[in-house]
N, C-alpha and C positions, 0 to 999 in steps of 0.2 A: 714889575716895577718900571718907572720913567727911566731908571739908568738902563735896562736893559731894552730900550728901544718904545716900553710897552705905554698904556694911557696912564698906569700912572694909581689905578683903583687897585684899592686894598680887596681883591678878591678872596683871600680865606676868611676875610672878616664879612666879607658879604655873604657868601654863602652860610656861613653860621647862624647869622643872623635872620636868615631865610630871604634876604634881600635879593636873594640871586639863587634860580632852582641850582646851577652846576655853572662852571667854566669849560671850556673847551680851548685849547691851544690852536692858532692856525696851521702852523707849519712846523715839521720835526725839522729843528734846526740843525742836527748831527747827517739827518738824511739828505736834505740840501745841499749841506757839505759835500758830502761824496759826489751827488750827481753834479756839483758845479767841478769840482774837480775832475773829473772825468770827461766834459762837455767843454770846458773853458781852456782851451789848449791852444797856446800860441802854432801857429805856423801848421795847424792841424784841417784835414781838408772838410768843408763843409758835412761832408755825408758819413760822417762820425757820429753822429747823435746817440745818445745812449738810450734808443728808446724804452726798451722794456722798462728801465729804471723810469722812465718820465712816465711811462704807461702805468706802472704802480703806482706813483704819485700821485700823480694828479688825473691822470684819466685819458680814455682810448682818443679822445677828441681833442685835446692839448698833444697829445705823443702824433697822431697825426696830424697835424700843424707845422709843428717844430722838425718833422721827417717832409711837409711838402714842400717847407722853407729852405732846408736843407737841397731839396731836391732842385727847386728853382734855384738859387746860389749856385749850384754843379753845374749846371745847363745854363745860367747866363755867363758864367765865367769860361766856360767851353767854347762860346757865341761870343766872346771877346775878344779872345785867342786865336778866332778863326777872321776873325774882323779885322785884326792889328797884322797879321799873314798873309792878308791879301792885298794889305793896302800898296 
């Protein structure tokens, strides 16, 4: 449904009517919860990533991403800290 964010098409009437082989949903939106909550953490230090849970999700190439984003984030704020100490 449009109220729940979605296009809007009556999908059970489409697939009844053979209009449409199946549906598929994008995203489990209960699992997203979790990993947003577990990832989204004020005051929490970059290298926190919940990988495995991203690794289940969405896959070994998104879970490494988000761990070498993470990892650059730790080592530029390191190199910031070391910059603002010498000055």
């Amino acid at each position: 449904p449009a109220r729940d964010g979605g296009a809007g098409f009556p999908l059970d009437k489409l697939v009844r009517r053979r209009a449409a082989a199946a549906a598929f949903p994008l995203h489990d939106e209960d699992e997203l919860k979790t990993i947003e909550q577990r990832w989204i953490v004020m005051w929490q230090r970059p290298g926190k990533v919940p990988a495995h849970r991203i690794c289940e999700y969405f896959g070994e190439k998104i879970a490494f991403y988000f761990l070498f984003l993470a990892h650059a984030t730790s080592f530029f704020a390191f190199l910031t800290g070391a910059r603002i100490r010498l000055r």
